[in-house]
N, C-alpha and C positions, 0 to 999 in steps of 0.2 A: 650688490647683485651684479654678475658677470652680463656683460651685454656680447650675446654669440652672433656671429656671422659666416660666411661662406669659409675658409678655410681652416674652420677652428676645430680643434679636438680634445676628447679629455670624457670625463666624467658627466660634465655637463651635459655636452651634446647627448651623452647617453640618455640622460633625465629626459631630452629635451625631444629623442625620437622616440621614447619609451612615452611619452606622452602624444604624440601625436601618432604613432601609430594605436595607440589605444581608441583614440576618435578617429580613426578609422583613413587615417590619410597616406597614400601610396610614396613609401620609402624606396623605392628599387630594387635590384636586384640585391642589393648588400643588405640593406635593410638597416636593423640597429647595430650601428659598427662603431660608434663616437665618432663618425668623422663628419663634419659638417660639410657634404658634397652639394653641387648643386640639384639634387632628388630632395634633400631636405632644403633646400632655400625653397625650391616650388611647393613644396608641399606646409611651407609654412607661409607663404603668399597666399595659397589657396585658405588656409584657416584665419588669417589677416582679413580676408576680402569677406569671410564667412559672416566675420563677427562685427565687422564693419569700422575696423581703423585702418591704417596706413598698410597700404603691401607692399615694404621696403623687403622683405627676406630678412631683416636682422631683428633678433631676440633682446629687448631690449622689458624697461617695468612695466612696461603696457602690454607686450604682447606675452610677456610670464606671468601676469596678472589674470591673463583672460585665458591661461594656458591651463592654470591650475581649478578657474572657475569652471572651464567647461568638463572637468572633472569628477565635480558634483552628479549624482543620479539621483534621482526623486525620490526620499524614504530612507537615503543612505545615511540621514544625520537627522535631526532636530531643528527646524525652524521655528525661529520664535523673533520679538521684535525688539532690541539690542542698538546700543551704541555702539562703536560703527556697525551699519549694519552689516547682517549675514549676506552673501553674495555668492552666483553661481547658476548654473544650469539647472538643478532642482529648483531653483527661486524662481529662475522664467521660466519654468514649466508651471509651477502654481501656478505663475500669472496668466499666462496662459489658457489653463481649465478653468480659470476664476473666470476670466474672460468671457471665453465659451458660454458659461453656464448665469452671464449676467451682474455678477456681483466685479464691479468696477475696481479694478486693482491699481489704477492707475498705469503707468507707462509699462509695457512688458521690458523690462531694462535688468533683469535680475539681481535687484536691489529690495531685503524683505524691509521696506517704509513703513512710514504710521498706514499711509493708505492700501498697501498689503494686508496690514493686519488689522486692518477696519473689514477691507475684504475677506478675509479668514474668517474671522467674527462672526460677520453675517452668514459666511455660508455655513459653519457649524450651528449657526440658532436655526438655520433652513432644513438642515439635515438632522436635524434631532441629535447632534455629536454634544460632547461634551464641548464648554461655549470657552475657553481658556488662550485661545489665541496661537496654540502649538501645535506644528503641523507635523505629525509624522506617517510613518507607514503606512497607518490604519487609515489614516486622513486622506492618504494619496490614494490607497485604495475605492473610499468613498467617492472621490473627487473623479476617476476612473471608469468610478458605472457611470456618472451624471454625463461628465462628460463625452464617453462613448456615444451617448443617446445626441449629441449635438451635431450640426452642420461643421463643426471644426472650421470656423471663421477664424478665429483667434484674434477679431479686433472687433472691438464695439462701433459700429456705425457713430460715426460722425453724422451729428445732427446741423449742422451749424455750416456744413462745407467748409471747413479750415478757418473762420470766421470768430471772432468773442461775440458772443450771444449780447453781450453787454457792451460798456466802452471802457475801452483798453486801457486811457489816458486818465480812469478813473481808479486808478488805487498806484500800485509804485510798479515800479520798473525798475530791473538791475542792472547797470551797466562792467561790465569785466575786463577791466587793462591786463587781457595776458602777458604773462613771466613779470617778472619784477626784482630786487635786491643781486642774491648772486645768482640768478636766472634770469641774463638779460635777454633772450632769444636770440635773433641772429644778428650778426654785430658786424659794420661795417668795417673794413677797410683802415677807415679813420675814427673808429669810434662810435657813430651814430647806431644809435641799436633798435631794436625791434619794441622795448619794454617800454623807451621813452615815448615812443611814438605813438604806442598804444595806448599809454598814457593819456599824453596831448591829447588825442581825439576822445576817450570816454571822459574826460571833465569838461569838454566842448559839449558834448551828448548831457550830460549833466545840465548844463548850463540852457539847454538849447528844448530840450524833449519837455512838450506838455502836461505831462504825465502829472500826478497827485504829488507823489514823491520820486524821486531817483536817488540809488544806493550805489555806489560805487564798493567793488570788491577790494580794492585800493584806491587810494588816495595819492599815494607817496612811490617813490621808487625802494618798496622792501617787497620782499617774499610770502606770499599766501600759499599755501599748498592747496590741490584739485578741491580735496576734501574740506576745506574751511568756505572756500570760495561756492560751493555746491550748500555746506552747512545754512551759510548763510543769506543765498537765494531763499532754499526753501523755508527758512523759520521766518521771513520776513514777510509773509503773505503777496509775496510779488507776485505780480498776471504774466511775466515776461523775463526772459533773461537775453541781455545783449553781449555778446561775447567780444573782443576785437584781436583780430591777429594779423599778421602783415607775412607773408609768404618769401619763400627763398628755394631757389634749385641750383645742383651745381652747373646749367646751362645757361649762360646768361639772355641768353633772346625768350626765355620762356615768361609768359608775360599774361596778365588779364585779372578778374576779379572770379571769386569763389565764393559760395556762401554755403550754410551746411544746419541740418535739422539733424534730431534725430532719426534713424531705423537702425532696426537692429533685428535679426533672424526673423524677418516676418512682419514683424511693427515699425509702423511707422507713428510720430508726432503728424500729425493733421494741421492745426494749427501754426506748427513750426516750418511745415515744410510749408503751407502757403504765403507765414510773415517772410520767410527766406527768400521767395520767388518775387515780392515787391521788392525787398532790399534790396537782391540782385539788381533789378532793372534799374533802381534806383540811383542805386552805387556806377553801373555800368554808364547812365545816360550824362549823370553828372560829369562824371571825371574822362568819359569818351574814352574807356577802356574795352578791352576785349571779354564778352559775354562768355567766359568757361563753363555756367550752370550752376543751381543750384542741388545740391547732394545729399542723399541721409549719411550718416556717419554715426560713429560709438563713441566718438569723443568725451573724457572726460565731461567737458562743462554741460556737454549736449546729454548724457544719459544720466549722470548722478543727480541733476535737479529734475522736480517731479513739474513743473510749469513748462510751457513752452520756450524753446528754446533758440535763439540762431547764433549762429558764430561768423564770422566774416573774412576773408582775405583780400581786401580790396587790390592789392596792387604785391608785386615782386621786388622785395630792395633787392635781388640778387640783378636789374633790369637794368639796364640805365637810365634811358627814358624813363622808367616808374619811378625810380628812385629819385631821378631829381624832382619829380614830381611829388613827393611825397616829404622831400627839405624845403619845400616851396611853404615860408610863415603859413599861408592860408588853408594848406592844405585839411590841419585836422577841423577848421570851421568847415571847410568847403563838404567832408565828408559826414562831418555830423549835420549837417544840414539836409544831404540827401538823404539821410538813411531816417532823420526825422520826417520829414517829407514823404518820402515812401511810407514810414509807418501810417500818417495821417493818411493817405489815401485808403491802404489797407482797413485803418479801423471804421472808414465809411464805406467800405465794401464796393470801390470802385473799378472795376472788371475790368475796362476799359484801357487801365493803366497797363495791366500784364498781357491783354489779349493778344497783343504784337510784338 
């Protein structure tokens, strides 16, 4: 797959404003001309920021991934529930009316899951529909009047205020060393990369987190693709998924910690964004780094699993200061320790910690 940017011309780009001027995004006075000007860098930022990944302006798997899902119109295809699954703005629209009208779909993330079509399920045995799990036209139509009749909340109240009802450290937790094998992420100068790093700290996290069980999505320095790494969150009956990534910009003073939940067009993780906002603190107080906030985001690891989610950027190896701070032996203890720490506070529900 071609990765487009600001200069570029050809065919693709044509694809590529033939698609976003379809979702309705302001090309310019040229309009669709194949040239990648800057009308289409902004207007692909603004679809970027919509859907909730990275607003770099370049056209890369993630952003023609989500180019082609938003594509989708409700009733235009067959939903049903499938390895890999079906994916698309028809799919968050179900979830969506599912929503609305009660019947729990799990994450509005346009991903049709088991927990989709548990939801489907229920609502055709409610509606008197034929009970087979497959949603088309007629289904969207039905789902349409119900829906009309609703407040259009499109999230199910949080009962719990971002809380486990239960204890957290009582079933397993996932820990996720992002990139790995020939995906080392961002790579020093001298070699030192972003994979091993992330490494080091989730089998510290392993070692360290009270949890019943901890799974690591790697072990080793090889390659998991989004999709295995997500597969195997969800089939493991985990309460939790811990992500670790280590940040890089091409400025080098840019500096601090980031942490990231899911939202996405409207929804948010409840629970993720409030484990995010302890880690944050967490992360920040321990290592005395600069507090950047916690964020919803569409990321891969954050929207394909159906559990709550957080991801993390503690620190900048593009920094100096972070960086050396981050070759420092202790660091990946020092970090799993705070982010264990914070979760303990979090699953006693200590207010106290974030209030400041």
């Amino acid at each position: 797959m071609q990765v487009l940017r600001r200069g570029d011309r050809g065919r693709e780009v044509v694809d590529l404003q033939t698609r976003l001027n379809a979702l309705g995004y302001d090309l310019g006075n040229r309009g669709i001309d194949g040239v990648f000007r800057e009308e289409t860098e902004l207007a692909v930022k603004s679809f970027q920021r919509e859907v909730g990944i990275e607003a770099d302006g370049v056209v890369g798997r993630l952003t023609w991934r989500e180019l082609v899902e938003a594509g989708y119109r409700p009733g235009s295809r067959l939903l049903y529930l499938r390895q890999p699954p079906l994916r698309g703005a028809d799919v968050a629209e179900l979830q969506r009316m599912l929503n609305d009208l009660g019947f729990d779909p799990g994450a509005v993330n346009g991903l049709f899951d088991q927990r989709t079509a548990r939801a489907v399920l229920d609502f055709q045995r409610n509606a008197g529909l034929e009970v087979d799990g497959v949603v088309d036209e007629a289904v969207f139509r039905v789902l349409r009047v119900y829906a009309s009749q609703t407040l259009g909340t499109y999230q199910i109240p949080d009962k719990n205020d971002g809380y486990f009802p239960d204890d957290l450290f009582d079933g397993v937790i996932v820990v996720d060393a992002a990139h790995g094998g020939e995906d080392a992420g961002y790579v020093c100068p001298d070699g030192f990369s972003e994979a091993e790093l992330n490494l080091a700290v989730a089998r510290e996290l392993a070692r360290i987190l009270p949890a019943r069980e901890v799974i690591l999505t790697r072990s080793e320095d090889v390659y998991v693709s989004p999709e295995d790494r997500a597969y195997l969150a969800n089939s493991s009956g985990a309460k939790m998924v811990l992500s670790i990534h280590h940040a890089h910009h091409r400025t080098p003073s840019a500096r601090g910690t980031a942490t990231f939940y899911f939202e996405r067009m409207g929804y948010r993780s409840h629970r993720g964004r409030m484990a995010a906002t302890y880690v944050q603190r967490g992360i920040c107080r321990a290592l005395g780094t600069c507090d950047i906030g916690e964020f919803g985001r569409s990321y891969d690891i954050l929207r394909e699993t159906n559990i709550p989610a957080v991801m993390v950027e503690p620190l900048f190896l593009t920094n100096p200061g972070e960086l050396e701070m981050a070759r420092d032996p202790s660091y990946p203890e020092t970090l799993a320790r705070a982010m264990t720490e914070a979760l303990e506070l979090y699953a006693s529900r200590d207010r106290k910690f974030i209030a400041v």
